[in-house]
N, C-alpha and C positions, 0 to 999 in steps of 0.2 A: 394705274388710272389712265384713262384716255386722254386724249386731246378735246377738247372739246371743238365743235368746227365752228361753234359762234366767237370762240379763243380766238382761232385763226384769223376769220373775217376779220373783229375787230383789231386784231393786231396788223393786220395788211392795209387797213383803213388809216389804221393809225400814221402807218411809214409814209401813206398816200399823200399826208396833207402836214411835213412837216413847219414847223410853225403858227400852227391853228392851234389857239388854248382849250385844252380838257375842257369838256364841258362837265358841270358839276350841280350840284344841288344843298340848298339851305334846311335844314328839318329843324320843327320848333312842334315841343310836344306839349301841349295841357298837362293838367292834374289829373286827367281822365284817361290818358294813356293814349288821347287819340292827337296824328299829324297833321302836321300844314309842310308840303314841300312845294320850294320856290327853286325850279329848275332853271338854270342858264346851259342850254343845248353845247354851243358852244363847237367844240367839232364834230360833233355828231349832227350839228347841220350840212356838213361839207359830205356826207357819205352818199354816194352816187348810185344809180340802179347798177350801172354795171362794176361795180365790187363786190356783189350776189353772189358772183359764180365759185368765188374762192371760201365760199362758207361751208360747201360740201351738203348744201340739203336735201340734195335728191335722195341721198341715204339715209336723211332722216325719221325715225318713228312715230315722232309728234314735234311739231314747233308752234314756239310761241312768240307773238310779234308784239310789240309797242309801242307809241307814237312818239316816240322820240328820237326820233329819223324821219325823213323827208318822206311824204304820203308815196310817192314816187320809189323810193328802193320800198317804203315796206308793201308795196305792191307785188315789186319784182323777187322780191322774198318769198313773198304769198306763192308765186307763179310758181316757183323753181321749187317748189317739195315735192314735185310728182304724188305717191298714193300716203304722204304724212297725215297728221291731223293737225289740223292748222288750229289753234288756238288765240284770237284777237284780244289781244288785254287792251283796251285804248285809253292808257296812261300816259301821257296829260291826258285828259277831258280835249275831245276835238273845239278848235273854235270855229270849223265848218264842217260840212256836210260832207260823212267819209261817202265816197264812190261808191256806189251801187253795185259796180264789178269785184273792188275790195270788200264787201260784205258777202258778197258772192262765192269769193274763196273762203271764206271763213268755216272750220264745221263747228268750233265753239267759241263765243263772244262773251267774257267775263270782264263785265262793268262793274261799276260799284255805282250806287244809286244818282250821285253826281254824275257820272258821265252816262249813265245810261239817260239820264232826262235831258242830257246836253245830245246823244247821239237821237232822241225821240225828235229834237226841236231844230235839225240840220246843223247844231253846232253852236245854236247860240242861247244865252243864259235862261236856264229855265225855273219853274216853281218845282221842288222835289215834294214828289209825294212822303206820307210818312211810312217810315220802313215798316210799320203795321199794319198797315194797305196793303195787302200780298195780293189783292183782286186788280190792283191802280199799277204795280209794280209788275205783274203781269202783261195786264194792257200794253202799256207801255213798251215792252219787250217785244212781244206779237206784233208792234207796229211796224219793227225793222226794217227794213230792206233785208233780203236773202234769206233762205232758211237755217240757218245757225241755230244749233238748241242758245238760250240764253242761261246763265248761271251769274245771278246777281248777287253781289257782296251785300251782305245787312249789317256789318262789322259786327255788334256784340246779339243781334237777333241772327246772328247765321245766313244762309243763301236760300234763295229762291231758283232752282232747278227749272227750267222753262224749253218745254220739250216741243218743240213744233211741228216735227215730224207728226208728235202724235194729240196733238191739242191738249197734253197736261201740264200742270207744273207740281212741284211736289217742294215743301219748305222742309228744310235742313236745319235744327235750330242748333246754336252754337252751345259747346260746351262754358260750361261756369267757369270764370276767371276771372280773378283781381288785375286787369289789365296796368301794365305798367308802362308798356311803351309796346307803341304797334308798329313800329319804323320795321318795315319789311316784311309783315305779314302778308299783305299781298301778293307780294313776289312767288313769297312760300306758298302762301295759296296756289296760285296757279301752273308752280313747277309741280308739286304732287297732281293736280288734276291733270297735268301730261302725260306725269310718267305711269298714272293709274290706267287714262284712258288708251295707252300707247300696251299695256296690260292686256285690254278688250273687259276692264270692267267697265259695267253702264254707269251713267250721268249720275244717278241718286247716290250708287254706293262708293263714286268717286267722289263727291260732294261729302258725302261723308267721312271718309279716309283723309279730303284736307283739310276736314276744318282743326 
């Protein structure tokens, strides 16, 4: 098994800032399988643009970023993939308005209906369409800054594929499950949509491969 170069980065981050406490996260799950996570950043607020460099991402096939690090490194993150696919998960939900330039590097933005209506509204608290709205859910996508295809999470209705390049979108509906706990499906979502699209398979049938 490889080293992974996000390994390194965070372990070189880590030596960087001895004395800063782990940053960590609370999970409280319903009867419905679905979470509420209550993030304390922690030292992952302390991680600097120039700690980028010891991540090794010019080599990399596809990367994917999240906001839980300073807008600032995941910019410089952004920058430093040379011909990667950049992949924006913006988990937490922004509570401003990401940069027009960091939308800019983006080639794929995978929101989930909460942050996509939070990234629609420059970052601040919005009405969510209903995930049965795929015409509203679109919209909303289209509205972005930069051309990023969009690929919206509908948790148990599956993704909405949102192709800008070419003015479609196409709905992915989820397979059937007794959900019982969703803590880290997203994660998993959007590591298969890297390593699919780092593949050279298209939007739709990588959508479909992670659900």
């Amino acid at each position: 098994m490889r080293t992974s170069p996000l390994a390194v980065w965070m372990e070189a981050a880590s030596s960087s800032h001895p004395g800063a406490r782990t940053s960590g996260a609370t999970i409280a799950v319903d009867g419905d399988g679905e979470n509420l996570i209550l993030v304390d950043p922690g030292a992952n607020n302390l991680l600097g643009p120039d700690e980028v460099e010891t991540a090794g991402l010019p080599a990399a096939e596809a990367v994917i970023v999240q906001l839980e690090i300073p807008l600032p490194t995941v910019a410089a993150a952004m920058s430093a993939t040379a011909d990667a696919i950049v992949l924006l998960n913006p988990a937490p939900a922004p509570a401003t308005a990401l940069p027009a330039a960091l939308l800019g590097v983006a080639g794929v933005l995978v929101p989930n209906l909460a942050e996509l209506a939070r990234l629609a509204n420059d970052g601040r608290p919005a009405d969510l369409p209903p995930a049965s709205d795929l015409t509203e859910v679109a919209r909303l996508a289209r509205s972005l800054a930069g051309t990023a295809d969009v690929v919206v999470s509908l948790c148990s209705r599956g993704a909405l594929v949102v192709c800008r390049s070419a003015a479609t979108s196409v709905h992915i509906a989820a397979l059937p499950v007794a959900a019982v706990d969703t803590t880290g499906a997203g994660d998993c979502f959007c590591g298969t949509l890297a390593a699919s699209l780092a593949e050279g398979l298209r939007s739709s049938r990588v959508v479909t491969t992670a659900r």
